[in-house]
N, C-alpha and C positions, 0 to 999 in steps of 0.2 A: 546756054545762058549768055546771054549780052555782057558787055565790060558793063555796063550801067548795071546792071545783074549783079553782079561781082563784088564792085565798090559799093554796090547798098549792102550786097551780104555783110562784108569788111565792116562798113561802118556799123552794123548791128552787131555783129561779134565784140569791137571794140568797146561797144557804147555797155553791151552787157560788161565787158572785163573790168569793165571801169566801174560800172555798179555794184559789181560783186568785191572790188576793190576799197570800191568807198563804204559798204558793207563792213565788208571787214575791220576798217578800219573805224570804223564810227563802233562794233563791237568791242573792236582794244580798246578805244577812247572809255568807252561807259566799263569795261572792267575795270580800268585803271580810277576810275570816275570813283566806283563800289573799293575799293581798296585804301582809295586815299579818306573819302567819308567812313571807314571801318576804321582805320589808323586813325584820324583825328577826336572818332570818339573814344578808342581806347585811349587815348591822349588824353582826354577830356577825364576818364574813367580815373587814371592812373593822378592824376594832377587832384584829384576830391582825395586818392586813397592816401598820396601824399602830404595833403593838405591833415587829415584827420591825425597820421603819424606823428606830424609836426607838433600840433595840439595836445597829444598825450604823451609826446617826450617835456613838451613844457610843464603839463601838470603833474608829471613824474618829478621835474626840476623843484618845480615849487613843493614838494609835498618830501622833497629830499631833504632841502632847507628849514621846512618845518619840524621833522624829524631832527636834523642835525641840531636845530635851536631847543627843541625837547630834551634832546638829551644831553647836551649840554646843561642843561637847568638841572635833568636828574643828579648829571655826577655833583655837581657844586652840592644839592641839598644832600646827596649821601656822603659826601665830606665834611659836610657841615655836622652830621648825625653821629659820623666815626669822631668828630673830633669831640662833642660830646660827652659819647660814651667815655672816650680814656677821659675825661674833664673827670666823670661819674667815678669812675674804676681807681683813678688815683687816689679821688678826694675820699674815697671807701677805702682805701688803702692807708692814706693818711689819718683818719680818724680810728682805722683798725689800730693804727701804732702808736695812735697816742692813749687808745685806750690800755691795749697791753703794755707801753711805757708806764701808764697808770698804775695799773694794778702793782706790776713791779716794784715801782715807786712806793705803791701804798705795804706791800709785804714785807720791803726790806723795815721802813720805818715804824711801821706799825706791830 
């Protein structure tokens, strides 16, 4: 083979190492490419699941507060009810005694 033989071979060895280099690397590139568009949609994915979480700890909030203001109302009207009842309980108590003070009344004098 000729030197002109030689340095063409060269430069075709070369010229492939480089293409099978640029290959490769154009390979990384598009895996790297598929990794980051896979991350950005789980991004995407995680940021809706986030978003909806948000949503129902607030409606949890609001429906806490509803409930706390419920039942606040309940205890007021069942103390209002307790306090009634002894109103009820005494005033049967009071008129039990004045009716047995009566009668008393009525047996010693009568």
């Amino acid at each position: 083979m000729s030197s002109a033989d030689v340095q063409f071979h060269q430069v075709l060895i070369a010229i492939e190492e480089g293409k099978s280099r640029l290959e490769q690397t154009q390979e990384e590139v598009e895996q790297v490419k598929d990794i980051m568009l896979d991350n950005m949609k789980k991004a995407d994915e995680r940021s809706g699941k986030l978003n909806d979480l948000e949503q129902q700890a607030e409606d949890l909030l609001e429906k806490g507060k509803v409930f706390e203001k419920k039942a606040s109302k309940l205890k007021q009207q069942k103390k209002m009810s307790n306090k009634k009842m002894k109103i009820i309980f005494i005033s049967i108590g009071v008129v039990a005694g004045l009716v047995v003070l009566g009668l008393i009344i009525f047996a010693v004098i009568g």
